[in-house]
mmCIF file of the N, C-alpha and C atoms, coordinates in Angstrom:
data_MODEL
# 
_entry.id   MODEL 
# 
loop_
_atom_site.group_PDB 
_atom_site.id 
_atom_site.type_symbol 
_atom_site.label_atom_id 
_atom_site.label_alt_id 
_atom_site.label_comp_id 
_atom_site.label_asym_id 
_atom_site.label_entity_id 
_atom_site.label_seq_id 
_atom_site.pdbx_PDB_ins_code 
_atom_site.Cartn_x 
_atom_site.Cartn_y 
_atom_site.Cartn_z 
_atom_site.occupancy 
_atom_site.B_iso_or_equiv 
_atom_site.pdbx_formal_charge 
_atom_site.auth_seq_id 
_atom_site.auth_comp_id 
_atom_site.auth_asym_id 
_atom_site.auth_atom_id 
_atom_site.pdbx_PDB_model_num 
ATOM 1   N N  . UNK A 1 1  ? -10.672 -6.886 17.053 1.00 0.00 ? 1  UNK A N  1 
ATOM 2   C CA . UNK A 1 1  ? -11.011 -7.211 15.686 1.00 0.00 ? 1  UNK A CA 1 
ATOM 3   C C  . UNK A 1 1  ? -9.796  -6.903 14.810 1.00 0.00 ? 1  UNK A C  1 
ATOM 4   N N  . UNK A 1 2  ? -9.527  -7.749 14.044 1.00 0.00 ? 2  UNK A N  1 
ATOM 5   C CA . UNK A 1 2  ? -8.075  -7.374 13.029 1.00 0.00 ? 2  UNK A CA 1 
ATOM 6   C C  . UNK A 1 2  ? -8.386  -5.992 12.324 1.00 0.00 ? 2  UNK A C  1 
ATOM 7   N N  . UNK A 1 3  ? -7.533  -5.444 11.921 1.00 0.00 ? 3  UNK A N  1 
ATOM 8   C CA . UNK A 1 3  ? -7.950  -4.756 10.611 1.00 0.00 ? 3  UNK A CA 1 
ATOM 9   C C  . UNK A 1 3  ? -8.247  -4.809 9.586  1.00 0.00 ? 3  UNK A C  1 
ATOM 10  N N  . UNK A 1 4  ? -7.638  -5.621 8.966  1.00 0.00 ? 4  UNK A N  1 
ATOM 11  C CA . UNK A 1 4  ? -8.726  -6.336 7.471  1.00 0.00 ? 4  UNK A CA 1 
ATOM 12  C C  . UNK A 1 4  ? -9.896  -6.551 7.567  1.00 0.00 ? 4  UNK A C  1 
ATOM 13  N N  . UNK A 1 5  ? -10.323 -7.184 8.741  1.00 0.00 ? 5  UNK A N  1 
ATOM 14  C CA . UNK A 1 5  ? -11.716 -7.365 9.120  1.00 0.00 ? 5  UNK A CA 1 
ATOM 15  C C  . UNK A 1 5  ? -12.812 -6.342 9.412  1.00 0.00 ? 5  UNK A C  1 
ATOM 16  N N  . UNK A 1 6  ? -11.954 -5.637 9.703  1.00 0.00 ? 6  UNK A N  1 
ATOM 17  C CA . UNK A 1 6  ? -13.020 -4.290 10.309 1.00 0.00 ? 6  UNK A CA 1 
ATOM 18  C C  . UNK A 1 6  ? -12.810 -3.049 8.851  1.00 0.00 ? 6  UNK A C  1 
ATOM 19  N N  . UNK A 1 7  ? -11.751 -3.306 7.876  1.00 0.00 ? 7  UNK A N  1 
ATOM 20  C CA . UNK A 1 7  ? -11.721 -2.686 6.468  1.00 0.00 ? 7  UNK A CA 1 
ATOM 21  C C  . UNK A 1 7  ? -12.721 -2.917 5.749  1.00 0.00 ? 7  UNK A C  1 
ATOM 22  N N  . UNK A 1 8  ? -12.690 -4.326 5.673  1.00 0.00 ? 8  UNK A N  1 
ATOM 23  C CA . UNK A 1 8  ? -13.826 -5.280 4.922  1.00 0.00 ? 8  UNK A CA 1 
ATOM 24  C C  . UNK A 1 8  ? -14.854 -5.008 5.024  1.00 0.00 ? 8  UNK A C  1 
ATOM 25  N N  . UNK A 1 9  ? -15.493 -5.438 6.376  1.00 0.00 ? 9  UNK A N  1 
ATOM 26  C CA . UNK A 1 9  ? -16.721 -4.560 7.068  1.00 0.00 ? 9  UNK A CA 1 
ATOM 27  C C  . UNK A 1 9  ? -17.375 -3.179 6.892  1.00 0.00 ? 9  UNK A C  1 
ATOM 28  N N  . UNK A 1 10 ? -16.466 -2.520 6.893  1.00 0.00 ? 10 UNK A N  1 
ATOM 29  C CA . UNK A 1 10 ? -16.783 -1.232 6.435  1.00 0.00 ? 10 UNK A CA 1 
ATOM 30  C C  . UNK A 1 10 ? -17.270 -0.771 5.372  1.00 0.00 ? 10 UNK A C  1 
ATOM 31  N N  . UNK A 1 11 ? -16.352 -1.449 4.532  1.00 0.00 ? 11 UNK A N  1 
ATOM 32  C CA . UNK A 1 11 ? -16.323 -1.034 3.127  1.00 0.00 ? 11 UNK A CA 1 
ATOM 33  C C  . UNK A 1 11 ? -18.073 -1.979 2.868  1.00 0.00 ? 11 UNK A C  1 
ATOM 34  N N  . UNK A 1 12 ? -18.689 -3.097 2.636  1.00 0.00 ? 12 UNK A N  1 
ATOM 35  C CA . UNK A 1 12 ? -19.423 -3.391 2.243  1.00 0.00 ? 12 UNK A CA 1 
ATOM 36  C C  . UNK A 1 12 ? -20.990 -2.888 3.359  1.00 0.00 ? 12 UNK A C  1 
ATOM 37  N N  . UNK A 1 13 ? -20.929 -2.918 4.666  1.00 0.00 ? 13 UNK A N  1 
ATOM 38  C CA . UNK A 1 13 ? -21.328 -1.880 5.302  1.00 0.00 ? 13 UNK A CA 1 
ATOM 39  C C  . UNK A 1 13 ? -21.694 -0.147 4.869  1.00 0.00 ? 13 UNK A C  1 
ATOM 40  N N  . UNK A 1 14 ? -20.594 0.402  3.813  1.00 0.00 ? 14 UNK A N  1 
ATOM 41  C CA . UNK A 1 14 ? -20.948 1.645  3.538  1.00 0.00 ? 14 UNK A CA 1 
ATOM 42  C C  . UNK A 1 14 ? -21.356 1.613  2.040  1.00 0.00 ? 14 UNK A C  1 
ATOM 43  N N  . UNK A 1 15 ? -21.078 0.189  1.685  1.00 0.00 ? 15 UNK A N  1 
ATOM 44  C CA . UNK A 1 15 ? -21.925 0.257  0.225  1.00 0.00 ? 15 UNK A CA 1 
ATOM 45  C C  . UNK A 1 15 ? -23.215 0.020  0.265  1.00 0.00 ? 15 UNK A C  1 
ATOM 46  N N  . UNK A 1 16 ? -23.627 -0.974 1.353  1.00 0.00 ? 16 UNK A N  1 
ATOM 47  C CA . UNK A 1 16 ? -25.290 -1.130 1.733  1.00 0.00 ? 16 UNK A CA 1 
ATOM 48  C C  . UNK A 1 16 ? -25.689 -0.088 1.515  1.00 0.00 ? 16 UNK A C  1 
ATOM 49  N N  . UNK A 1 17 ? -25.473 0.433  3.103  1.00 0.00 ? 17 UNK A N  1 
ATOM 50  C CA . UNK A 1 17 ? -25.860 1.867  3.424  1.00 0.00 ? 17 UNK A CA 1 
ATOM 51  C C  . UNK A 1 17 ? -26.281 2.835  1.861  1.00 0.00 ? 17 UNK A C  1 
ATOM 52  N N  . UNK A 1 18 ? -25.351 3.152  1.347  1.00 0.00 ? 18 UNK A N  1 
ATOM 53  C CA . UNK A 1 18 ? -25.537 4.073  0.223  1.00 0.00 ? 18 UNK A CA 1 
ATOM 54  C C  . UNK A 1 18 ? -26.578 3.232  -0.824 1.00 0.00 ? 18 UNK A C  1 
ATOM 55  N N  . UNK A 1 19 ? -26.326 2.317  -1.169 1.00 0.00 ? 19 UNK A N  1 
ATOM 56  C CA . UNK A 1 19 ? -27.676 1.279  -2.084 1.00 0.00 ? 19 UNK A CA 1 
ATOM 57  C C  . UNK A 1 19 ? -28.861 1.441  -1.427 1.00 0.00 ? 19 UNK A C  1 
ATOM 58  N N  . UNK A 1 20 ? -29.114 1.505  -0.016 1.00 0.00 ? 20 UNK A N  1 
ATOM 59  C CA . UNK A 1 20 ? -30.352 1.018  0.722  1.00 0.00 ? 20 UNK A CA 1 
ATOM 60  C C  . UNK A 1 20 ? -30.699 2.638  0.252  1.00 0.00 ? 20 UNK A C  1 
ATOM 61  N N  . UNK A 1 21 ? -30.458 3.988  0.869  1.00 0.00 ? 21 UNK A N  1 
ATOM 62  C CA . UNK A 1 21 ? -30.258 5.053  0.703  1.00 0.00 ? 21 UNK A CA 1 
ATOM 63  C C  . UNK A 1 21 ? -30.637 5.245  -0.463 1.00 0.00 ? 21 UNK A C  1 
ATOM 64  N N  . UNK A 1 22 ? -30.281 5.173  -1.455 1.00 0.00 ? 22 UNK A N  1 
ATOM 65  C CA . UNK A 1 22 ? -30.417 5.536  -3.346 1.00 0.00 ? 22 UNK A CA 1 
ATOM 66  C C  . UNK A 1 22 ? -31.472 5.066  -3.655 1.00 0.00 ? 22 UNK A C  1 
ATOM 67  N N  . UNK A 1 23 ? -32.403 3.717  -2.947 1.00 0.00 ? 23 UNK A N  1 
ATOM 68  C CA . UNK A 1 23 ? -33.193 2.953  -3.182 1.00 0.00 ? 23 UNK A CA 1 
ATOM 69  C C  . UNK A 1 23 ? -34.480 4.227  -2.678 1.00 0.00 ? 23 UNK A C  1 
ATOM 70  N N  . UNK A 1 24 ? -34.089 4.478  -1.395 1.00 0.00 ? 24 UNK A N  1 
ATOM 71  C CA . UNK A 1 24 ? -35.563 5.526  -0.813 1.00 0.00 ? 24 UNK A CA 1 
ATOM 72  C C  . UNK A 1 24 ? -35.224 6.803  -1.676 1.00 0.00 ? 24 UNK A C  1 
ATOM 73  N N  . UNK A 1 25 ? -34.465 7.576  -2.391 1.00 0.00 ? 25 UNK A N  1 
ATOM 74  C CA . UNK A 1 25 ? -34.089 8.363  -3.004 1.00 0.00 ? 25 UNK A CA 1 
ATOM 75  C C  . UNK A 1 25 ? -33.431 9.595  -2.277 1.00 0.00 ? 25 UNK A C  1 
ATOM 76  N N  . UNK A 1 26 ? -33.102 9.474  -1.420 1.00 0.00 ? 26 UNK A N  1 
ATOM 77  C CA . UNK A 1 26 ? -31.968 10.016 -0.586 1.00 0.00 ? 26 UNK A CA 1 
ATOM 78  C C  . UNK A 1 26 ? -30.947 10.057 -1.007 1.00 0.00 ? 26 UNK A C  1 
ATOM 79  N N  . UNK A 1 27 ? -30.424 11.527 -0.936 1.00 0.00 ? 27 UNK A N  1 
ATOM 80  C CA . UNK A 1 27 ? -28.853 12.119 -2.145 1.00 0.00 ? 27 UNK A CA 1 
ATOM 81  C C  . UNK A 1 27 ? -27.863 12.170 -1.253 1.00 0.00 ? 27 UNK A C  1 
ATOM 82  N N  . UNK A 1 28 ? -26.570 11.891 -1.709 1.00 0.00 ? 28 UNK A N  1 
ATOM 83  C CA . UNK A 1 28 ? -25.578 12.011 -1.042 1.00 0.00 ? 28 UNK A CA 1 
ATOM 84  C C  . UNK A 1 28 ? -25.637 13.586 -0.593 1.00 0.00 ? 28 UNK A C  1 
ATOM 85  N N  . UNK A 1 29 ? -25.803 14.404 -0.711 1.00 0.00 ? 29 UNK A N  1 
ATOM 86  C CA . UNK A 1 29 ? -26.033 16.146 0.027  1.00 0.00 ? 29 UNK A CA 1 
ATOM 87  C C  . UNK A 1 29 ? -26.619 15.476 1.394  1.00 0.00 ? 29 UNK A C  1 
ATOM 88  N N  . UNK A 1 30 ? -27.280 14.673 1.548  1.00 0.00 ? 30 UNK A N  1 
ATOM 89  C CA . UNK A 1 30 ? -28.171 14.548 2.926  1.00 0.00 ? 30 UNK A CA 1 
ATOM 90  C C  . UNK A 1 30 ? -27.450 13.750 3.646  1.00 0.00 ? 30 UNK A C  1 
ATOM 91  N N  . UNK A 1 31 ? -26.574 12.839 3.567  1.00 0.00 ? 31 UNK A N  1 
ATOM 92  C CA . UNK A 1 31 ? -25.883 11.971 4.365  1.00 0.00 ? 31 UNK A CA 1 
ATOM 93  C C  . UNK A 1 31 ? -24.256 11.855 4.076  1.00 0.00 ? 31 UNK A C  1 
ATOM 94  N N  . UNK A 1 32 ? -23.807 12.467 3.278  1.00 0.00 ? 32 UNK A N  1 
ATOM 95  C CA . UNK A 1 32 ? -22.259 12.802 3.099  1.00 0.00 ? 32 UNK A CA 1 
ATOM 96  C C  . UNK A 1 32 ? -21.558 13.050 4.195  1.00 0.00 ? 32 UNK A C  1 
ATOM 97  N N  . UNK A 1 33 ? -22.306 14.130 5.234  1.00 0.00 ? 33 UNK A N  1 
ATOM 98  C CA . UNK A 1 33 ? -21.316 14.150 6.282  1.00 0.00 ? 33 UNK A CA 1 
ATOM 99  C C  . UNK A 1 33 ? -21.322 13.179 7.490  1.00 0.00 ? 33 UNK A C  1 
ATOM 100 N N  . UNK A 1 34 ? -22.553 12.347 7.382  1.00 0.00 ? 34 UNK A N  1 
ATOM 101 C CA . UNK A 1 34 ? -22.321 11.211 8.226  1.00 0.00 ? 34 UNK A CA 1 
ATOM 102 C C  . UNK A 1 34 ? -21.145 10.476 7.829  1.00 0.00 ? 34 UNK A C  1 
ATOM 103 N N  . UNK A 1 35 ? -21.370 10.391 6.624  1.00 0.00 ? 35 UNK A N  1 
ATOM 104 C CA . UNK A 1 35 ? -20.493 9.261  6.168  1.00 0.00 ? 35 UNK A CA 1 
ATOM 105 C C  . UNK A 1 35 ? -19.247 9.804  6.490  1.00 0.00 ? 35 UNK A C  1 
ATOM 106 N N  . UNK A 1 36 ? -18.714 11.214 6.284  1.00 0.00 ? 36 UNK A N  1 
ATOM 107 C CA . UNK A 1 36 ? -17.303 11.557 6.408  1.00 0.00 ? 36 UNK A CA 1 
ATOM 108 C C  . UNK A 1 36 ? -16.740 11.160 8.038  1.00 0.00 ? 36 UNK A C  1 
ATOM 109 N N  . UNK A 1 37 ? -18.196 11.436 8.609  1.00 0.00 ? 37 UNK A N  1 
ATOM 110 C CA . UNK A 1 37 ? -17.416 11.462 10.458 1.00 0.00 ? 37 UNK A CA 1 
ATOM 111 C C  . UNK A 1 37 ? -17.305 9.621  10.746 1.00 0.00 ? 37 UNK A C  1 
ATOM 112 N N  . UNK A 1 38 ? -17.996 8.445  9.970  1.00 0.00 ? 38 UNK A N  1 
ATOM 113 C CA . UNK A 1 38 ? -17.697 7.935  10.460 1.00 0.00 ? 38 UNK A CA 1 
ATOM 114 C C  . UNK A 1 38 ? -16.275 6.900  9.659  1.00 0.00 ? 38 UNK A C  1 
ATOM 115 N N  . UNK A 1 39 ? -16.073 7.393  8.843  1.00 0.00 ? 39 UNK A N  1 
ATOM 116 C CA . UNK A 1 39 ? -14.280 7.226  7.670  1.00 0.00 ? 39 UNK A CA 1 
ATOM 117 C C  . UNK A 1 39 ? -13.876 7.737  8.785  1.00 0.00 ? 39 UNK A C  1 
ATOM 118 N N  . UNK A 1 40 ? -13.964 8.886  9.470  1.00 0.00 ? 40 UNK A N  1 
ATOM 119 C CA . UNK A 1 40 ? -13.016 9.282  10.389 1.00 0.00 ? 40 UNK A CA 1 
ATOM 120 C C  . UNK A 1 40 ? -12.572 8.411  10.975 1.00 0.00 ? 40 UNK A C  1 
ATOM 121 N N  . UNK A 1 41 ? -13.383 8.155  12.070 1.00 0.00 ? 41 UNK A N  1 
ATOM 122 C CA . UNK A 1 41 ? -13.608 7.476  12.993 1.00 0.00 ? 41 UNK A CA 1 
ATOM 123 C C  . UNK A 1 41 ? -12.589 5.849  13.091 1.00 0.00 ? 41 UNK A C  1 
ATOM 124 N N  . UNK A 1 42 ? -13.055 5.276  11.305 1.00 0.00 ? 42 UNK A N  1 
ATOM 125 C CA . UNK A 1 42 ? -12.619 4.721  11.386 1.00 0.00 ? 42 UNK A CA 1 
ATOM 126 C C  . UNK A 1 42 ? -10.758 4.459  10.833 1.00 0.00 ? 42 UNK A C  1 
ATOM 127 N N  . UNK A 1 43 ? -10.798 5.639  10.302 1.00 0.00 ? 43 UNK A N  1 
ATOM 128 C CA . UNK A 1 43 ? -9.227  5.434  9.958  1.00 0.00 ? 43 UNK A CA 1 
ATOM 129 C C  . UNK A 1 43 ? -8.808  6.236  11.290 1.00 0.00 ? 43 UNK A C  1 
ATOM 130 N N  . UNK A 1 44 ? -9.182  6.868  12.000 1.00 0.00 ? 44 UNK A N  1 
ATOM 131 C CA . UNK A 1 44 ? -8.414  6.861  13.545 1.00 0.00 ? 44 UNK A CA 1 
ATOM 132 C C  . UNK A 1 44 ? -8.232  5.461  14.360 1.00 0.00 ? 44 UNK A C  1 
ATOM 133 N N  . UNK A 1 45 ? -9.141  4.179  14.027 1.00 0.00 ? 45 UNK A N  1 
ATOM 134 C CA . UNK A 1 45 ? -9.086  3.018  14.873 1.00 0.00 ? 45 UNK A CA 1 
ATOM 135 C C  . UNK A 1 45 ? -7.630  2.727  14.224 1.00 0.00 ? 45 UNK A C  1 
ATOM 136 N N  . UNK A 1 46 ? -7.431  2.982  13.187 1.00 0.00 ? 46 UNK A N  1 
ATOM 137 C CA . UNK A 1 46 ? -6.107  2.169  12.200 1.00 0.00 ? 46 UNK A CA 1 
ATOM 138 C C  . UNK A 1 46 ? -4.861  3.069  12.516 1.00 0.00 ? 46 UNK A C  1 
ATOM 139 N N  . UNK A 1 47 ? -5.109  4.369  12.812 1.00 0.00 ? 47 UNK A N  1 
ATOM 140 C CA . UNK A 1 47 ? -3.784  5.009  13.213 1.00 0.00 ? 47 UNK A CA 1 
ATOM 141 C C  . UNK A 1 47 ? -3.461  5.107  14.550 1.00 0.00 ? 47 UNK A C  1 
ATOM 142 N N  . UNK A 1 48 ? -4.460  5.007  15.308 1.00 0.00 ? 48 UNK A N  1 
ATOM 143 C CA . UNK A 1 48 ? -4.397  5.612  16.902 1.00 0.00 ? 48 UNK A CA 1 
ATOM 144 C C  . UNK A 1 48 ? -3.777  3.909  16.941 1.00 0.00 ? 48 UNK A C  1 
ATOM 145 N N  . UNK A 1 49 ? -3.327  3.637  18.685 1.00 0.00 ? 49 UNK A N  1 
ATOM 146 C CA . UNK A 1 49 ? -3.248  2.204  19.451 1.00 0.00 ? 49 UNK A CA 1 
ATOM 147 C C  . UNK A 1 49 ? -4.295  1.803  20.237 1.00 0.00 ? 49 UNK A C  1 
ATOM 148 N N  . UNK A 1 50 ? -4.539  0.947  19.796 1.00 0.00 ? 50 UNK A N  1 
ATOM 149 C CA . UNK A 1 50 ? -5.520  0.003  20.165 1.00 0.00 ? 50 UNK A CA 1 
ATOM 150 C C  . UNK A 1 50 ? -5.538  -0.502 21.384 1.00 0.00 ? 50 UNK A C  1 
ATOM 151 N N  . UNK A 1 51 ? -4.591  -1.213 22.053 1.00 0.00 ? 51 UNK A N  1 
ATOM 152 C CA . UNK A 1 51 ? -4.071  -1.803 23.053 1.00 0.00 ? 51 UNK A CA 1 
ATOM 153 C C  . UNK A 1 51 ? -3.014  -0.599 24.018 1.00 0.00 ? 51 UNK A C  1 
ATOM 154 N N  . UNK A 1 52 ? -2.773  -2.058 25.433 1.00 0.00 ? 52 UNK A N  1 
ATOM 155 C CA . UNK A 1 52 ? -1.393  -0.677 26.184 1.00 0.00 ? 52 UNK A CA 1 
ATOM 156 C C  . UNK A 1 52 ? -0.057  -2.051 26.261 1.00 0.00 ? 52 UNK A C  1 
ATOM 157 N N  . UNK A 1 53 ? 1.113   -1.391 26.080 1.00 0.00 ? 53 UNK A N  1 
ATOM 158 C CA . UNK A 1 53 ? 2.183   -1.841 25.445 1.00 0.00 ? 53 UNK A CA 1 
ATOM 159 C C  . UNK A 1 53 ? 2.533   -2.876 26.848 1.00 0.00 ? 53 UNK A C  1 
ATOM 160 N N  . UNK A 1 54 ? 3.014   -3.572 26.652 1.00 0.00 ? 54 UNK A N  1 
ATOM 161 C CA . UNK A 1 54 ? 3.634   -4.637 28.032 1.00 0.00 ? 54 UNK A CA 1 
ATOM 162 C C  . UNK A 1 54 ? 4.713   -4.501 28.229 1.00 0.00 ? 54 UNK A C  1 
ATOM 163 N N  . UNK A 1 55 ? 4.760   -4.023 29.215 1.00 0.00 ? 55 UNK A N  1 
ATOM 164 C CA . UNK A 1 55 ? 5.963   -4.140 30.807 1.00 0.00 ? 55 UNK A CA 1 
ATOM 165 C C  . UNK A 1 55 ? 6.984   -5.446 30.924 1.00 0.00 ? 55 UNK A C  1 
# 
């Protein structure tokens, strides 16, 4: 998947999430650290290598 694509994704992906969330009345205190592990996650896909280099 490119990276723009999977930026993009994310980003409107974690705005759902938080709208759908705010809607049942669920506070960021209750799901903040999900959200932090999976930013991780994903700015490790963008720094780590993806692929293995060719011979």
């Amino acid at each position: 998947m490119n990276k723009i694509t999977l930026l993009g994704l994310s980003v409107i992906f974690f705005y759902a999430l938080i709208q759908i969330l705010q809607f049942y009345g669920i506070g960021p205190e209750v799901y903040s650290m999900y959200m932090y592990f999976y930013i991780f996650i994903i700015i490790s896909i963008f720094v780590l290598p993806n692929d293995y280099p060719k011979l």
